[in-house]
N, C-alpha and C positions, 0 to 999 in steps of 0.2 A: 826194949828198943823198938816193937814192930809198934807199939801205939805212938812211940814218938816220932817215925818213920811218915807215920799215916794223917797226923797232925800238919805234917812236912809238906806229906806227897801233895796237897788242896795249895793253894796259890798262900804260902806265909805271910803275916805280918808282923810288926812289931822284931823283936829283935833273935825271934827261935831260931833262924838262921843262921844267925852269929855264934852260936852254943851247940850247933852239931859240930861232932865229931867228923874226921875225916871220910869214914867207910860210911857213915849216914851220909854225906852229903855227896858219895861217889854214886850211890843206892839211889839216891832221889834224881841224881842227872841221869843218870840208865833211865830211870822212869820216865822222866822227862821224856826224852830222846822216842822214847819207846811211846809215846804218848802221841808226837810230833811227826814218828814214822807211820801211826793210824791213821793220826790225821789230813797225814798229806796220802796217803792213798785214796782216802775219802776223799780229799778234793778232784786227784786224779779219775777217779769215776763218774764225780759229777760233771767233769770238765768234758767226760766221753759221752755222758749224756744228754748233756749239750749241743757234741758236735753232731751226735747219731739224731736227733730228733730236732734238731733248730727248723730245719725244712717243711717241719708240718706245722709251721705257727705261722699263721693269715695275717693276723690284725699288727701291724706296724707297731701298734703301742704297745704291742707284748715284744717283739721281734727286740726293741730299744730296752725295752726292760732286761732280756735275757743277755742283751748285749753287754749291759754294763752289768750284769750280775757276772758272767764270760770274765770280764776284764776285774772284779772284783776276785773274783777264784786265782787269775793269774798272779796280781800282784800278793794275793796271801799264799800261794802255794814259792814266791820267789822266797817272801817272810819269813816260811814254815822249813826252809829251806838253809836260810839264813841260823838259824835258831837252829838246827841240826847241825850245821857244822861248826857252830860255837859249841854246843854239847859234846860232840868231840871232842875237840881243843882241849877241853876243862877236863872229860873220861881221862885224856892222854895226859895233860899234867898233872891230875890226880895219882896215876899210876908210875908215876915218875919220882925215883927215893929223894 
């Protein structure tokens, strides 16, 4: 099972999806989730270290760049966000007899 798991856990294609088992594909949304919850901390930090250091950037064309890099972090940490609580939903109706 943990090699089919692991096949799983990388972005699937084709139809491996369709052929897990229930508890595999409860096991791969936990990962997920758990994956998404890294991730979005990660963005969370970057997003602080943005707001802690934006004031020592001089040149305007940087200032614009980090700007829309700023708004690029916000709209994927909303995404990341999104994508969390679909992984819920699906943990909660997987655990539902």
């Amino acid at each position: 099972m943990e090699s089919n798991l692991t096949a799983l856990r990388n972005r699937p294609n084709g139809s491996c999806i369709f052929e897990a088992n229930g508890q595999e594909l409860y096991i791969l949304t936990e990962h997920w989730k758990s994956d998404m919850l890294f991730y979005k901390e990660d963005l969370n930090f970057l997003n602080h270290l943005i707001d802690k250091y934006f004031i020592w950037i001089s040149k305007k064309e940087d200032a614009d760049l980090v700007k829309k890099i700023d708004t690029s972090i916000l709209i994927i940490n909303v995404q990341c966000s999104t994508l969390i609580k679909g992984a819920d939903v699906a943990i909660y109706a997987m655990k539902q007899p």
